[in-house]
TORRO-842058 format. One line per 10 residues: number of its first residue (from 1); their letters; for each residue x, y, z of C-alpha. Coordinates in Angstrom, 2 decimals. Layout:
<atoms>
NUM> a> X:Y:Z; ...
</atoms>
This chain:
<atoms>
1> xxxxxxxxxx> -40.21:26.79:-13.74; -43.79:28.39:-13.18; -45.15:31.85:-14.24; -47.50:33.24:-11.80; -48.06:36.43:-13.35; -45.87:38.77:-15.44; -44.13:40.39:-12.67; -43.37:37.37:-10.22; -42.06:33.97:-11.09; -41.01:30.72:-9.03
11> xxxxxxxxxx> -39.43:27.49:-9.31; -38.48:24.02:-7.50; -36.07:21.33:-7.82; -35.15:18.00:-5.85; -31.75:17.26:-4.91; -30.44:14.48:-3.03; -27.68:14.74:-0.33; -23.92:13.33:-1.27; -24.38:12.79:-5.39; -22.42:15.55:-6.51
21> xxxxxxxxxx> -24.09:16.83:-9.98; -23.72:19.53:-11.95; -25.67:22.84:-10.77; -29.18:22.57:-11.39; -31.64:24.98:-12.80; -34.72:26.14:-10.84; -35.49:29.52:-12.02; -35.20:31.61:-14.43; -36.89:35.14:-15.88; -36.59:38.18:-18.28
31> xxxxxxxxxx> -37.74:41.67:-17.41; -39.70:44.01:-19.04; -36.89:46.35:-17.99; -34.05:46.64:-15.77; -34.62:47.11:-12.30; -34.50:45.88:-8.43; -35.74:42.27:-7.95; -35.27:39.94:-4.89; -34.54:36.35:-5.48; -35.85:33.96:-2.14
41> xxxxxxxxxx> -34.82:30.79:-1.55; -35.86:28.31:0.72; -35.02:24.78:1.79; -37.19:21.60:2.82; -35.50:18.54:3.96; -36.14:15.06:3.50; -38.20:14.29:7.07; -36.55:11.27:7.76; -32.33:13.03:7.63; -30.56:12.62:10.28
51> xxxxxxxxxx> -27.35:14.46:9.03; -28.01:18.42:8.16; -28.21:19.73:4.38; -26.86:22.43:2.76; -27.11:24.11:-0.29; -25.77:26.56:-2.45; -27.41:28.88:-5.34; -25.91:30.35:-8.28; -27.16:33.88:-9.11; -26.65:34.90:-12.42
61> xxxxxxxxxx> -28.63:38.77:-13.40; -27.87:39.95:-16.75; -28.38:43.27:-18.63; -27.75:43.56:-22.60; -25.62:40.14:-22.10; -23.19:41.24:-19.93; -23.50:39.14:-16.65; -22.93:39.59:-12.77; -22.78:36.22:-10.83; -24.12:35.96:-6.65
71> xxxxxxxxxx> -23.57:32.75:-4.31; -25.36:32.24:-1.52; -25.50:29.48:0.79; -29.30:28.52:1.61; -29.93:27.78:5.00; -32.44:26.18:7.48; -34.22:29.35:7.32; -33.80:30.08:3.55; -31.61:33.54:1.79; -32.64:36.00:-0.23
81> xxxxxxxxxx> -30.58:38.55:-2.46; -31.19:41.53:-4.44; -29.81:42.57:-7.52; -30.53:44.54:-11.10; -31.15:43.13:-14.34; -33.12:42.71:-17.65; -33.17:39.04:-16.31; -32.20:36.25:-13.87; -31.43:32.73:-13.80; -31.14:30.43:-10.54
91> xxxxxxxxxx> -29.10:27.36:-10.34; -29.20:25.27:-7.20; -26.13:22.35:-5.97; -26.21:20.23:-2.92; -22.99:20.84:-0.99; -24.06:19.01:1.96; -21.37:17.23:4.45; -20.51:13.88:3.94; -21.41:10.99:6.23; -20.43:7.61:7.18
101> xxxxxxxxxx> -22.38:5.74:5.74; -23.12:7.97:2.94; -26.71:8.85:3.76; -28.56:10.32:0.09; -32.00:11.77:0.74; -34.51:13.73:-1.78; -35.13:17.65:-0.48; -36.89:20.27:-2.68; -35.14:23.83:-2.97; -37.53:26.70:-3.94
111> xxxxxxxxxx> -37.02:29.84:-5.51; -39.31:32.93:-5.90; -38.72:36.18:-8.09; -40.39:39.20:-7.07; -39.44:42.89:-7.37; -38.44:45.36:-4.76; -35.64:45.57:-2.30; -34.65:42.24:0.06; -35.76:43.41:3.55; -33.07:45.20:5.46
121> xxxxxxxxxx> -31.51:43.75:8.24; -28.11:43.14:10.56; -27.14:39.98:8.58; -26.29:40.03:4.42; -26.75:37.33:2.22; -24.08:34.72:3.43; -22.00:32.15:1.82; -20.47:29.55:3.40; -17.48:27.77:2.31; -16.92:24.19:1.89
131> xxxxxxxxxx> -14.57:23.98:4.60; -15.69:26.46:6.89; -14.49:24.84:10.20; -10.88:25.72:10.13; -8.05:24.18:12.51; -4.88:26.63:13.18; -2.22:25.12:15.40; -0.04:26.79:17.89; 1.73:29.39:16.28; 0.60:28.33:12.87
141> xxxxxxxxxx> -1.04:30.61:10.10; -4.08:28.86:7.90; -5.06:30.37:4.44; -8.99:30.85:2.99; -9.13:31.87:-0.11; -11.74:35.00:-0.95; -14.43:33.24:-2.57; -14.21:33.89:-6.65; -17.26:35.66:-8.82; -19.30:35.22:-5.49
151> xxxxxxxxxx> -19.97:38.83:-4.57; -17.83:38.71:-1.40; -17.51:41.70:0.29; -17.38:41.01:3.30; -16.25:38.02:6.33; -17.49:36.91:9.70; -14.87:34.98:11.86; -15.34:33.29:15.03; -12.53:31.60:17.22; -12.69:29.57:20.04
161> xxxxxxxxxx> -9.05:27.30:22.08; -8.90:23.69:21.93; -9.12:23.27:24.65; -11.60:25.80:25.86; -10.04:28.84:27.30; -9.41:31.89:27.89; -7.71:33.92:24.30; -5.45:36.30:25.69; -5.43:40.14:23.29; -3.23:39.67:19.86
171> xxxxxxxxxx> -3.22:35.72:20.37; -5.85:34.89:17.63; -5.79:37.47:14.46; -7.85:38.09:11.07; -5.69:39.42:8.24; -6.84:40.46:4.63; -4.29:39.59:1.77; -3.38:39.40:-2.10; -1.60:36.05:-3.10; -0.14:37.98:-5.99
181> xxxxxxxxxx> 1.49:40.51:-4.33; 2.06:39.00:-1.12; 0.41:42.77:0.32; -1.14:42.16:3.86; -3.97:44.74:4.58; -4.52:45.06:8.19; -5.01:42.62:11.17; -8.34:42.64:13.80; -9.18:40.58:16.32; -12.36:38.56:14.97
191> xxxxxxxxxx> -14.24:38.77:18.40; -13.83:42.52:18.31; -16.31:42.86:15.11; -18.98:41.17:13.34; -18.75:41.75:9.48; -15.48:43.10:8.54; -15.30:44.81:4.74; -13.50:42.70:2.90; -9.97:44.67:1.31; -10.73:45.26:-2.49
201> xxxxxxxxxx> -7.94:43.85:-3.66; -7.81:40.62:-0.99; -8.17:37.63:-2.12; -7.59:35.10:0.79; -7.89:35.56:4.65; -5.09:34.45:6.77; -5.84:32.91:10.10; -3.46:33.73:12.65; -2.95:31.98:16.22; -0.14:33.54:17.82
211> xxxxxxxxxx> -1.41:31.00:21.14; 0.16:28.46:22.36; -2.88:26.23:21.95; -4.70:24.86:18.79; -7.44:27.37:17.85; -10.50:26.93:15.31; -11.70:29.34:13.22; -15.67:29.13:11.72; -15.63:31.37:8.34; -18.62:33.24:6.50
221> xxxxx> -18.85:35.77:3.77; -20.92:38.37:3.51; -22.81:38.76:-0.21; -23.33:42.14:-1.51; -27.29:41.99:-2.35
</atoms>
């Protein structure tokens, strides 16, 4: 971790596709006092990959000890979050796909600390799940859990028939729901809207294909920073 200057900071680590380590540490930094800073994060593959990468950060800010933990998933055109504190750290894990062969290349992950506000935009800081390519048979129902101590508040759900066609209204539905419970909050179409607010007291999606064909779902959350 380098110190620029007392009011930004930045950081770099390698990681190499398909060895599964524990989370690395690429930044870290204490504040004068507690206000808004904006963590960035970009990605540079290894030239030679021929199989995508992905990776995912660990946000941790932290005011008087007590903590409040982001994750984001860094894509080919980086992330960046926002959030309060008296300090941050960064960790960084490869969760890229696996391939046949197993295929491990170097890439660097880079993280800068600035203060100020993330610029504003239509898209929020995203995190993807593991499995984020779902597969919902005929008449079947398929489960996602809410993403825990993430920052989740919110989902983006595409659908698409296998085979391609035409999804008829009330054939392919998003609902919000508490395990516990077994409360189901609502049901939307997930063509019909973008980001949906997660339910506050959610904690899984359930996927829905009331078709008579297989359907597949691609899942993202929404980050609040």
């Amino acid at each position: 971790m380098q110190q620029n200057n007392p009011r930004a900071w930045s950081g770099h680590e390698t990681l190499v596709t398909q060895r599964r380590k524990p989370r690395a540490s690429v930044c870290q930094a204490d504040f004068e006092r507690g206000v808004i800073y904006t963590v960035q994060l970009n990605v540079r593959p290894h030239p030679k990959r021929t199989k995508p990468v992905q990776c995912e950060a660990v946000v941790e800010w932290s005011v008087e000890g007590n903590e409040v933990t982001r994750r984001v998933t860094i894509g080919n055109g980086g992330a960046s979050i926002s959030g309060t504190g008296q300090a941050v750290r960064v960790y960084v894990e490869d969760v890229s796909p696996a391939t046949v062969p197993p295929e491990e290349l170097e890439y660097d992950v880079s993280a800068l600390i600035v203060p100020g506000v993330r610029a504003t935009g239509s898209t929020p800081p995203m995190l993807q799940p593991r499995q984020s390519i779902i597969v919902v048979a005929a008449g079947a129902t398929q489960v996602v859990p809410i993403p825990e101590d993430s920052g989740a508040v919110s989902v983006n759900a595409s659908v698409y028939n296998t085979p391609p066609g035409p999804i008829a209204n009330q054939e392919a539905r998003v609902y919000h729901a508490d395990s516990l419970s077994g409360t189901v909050y609502g049901g939307y179409d997930p063509r019909d809207v973008e980001w949906a607010p997660l339910h506050t007291s959610a904690n899984e999606l359930r996927l829905q294909n009331n078709s008579a064909v297989q359907q597949t779902y691609s899942v993202t959350f929404g980050i609040d920073g």
